[in-house]
C-alpha positions as CSV (number, residue, x, y, z in Angstrom):
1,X,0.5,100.0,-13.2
2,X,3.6,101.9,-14.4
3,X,6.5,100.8,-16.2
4,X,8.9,100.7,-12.9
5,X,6.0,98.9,-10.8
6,X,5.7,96.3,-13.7
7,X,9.1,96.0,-14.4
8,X,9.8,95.7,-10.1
9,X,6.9,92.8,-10.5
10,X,8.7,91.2,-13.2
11,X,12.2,91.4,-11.2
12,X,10.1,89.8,-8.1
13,X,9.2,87.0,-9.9
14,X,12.2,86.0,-11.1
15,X,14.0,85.9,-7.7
16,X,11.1,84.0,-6.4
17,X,11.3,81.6,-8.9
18,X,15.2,81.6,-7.9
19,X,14.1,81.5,-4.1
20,X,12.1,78.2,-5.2
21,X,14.3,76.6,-6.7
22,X,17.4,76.9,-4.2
23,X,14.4,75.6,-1.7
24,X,14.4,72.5,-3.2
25,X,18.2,72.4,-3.8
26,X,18.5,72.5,0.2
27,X,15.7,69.7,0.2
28,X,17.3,67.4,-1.9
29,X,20.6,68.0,-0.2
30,X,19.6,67.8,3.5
31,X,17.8,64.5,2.3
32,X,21.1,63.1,0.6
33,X,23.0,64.5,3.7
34,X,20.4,62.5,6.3
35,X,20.9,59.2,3.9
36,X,24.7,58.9,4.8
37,X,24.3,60.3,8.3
38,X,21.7,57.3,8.8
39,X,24.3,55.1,6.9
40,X,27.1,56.4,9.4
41,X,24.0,55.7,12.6
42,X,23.7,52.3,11.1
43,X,27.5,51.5,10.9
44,X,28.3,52.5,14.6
45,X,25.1,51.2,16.0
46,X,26.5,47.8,14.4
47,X,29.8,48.1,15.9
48,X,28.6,49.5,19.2
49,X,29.8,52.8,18.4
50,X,28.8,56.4,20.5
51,X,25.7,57.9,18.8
52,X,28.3,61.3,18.8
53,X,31.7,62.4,18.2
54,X,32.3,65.5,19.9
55,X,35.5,65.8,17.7
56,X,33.8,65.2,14.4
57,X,31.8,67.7,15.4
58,X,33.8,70.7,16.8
59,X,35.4,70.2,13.3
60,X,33.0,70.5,11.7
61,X,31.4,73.4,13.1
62,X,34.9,75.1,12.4
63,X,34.9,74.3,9.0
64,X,31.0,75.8,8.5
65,X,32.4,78.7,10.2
66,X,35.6,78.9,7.5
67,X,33.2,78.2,4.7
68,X,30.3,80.7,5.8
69,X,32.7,83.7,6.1
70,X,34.0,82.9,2.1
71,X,30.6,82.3,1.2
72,X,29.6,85.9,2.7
73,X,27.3,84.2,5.3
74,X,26.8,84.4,9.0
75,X,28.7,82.7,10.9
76,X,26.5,82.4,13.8
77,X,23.4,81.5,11.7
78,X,25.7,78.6,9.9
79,X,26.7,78.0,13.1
80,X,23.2,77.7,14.2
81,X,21.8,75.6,11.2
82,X,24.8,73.1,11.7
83,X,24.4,72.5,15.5
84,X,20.2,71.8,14.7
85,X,21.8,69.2,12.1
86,X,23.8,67.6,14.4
87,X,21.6,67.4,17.2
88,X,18.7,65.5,14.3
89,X,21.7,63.3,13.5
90,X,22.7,62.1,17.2
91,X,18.9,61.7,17.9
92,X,18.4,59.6,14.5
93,X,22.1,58.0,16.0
94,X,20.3,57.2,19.3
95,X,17.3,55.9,18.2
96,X,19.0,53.6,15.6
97,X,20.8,52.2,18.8
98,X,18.0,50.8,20.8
């Protein structure tokens, strides 16, 4: 193995390592995130709330697209990843109303 192959193996381990750890960032945060959305279910399934608020949620979506662009990400793909939380929410929403 050369110098630049080890050194390239070296450099690939670290942003694996990175790539690990941001993995389990998103895990702990899309679990925090589901906590209040089930806390927000639980609140309108109480008061006989809709499971969805299309409002809420075409804000939302806005906002991701706002934030994506600063943040040098996709705005389709965040667009994407949002509207697949949302639709989990609603359907945890839903099923916490029956």
């Amino acid at each position: 193995m050369t110098d630049a192959t080890a050194r390239a193996a070296e450099l690939l381990k670290e942003h694996r390592c990175s790539i690990d750890r941001l993995d389990a960032i998103l895990v702990y945060t899309l679990a925090e995130r589901f906590k209040r959305t089930q806390a927000v279910g639980r609140l309108k399934a109480e008061h006989d709330l809709p499971p969805s608020d299309p409002n809420r949620e075409a804000l939302q979506i806005e906002r991701l697209e706002w934030l994506s662009k600063e943040a040098d990400l996709d705005p389709e793909f965040a667009k994407k990843f949002l509207n697949f939380i949302i639709s989990e929410v609603i359907r945890h929403h839903e099923k916490l109303q029956k």
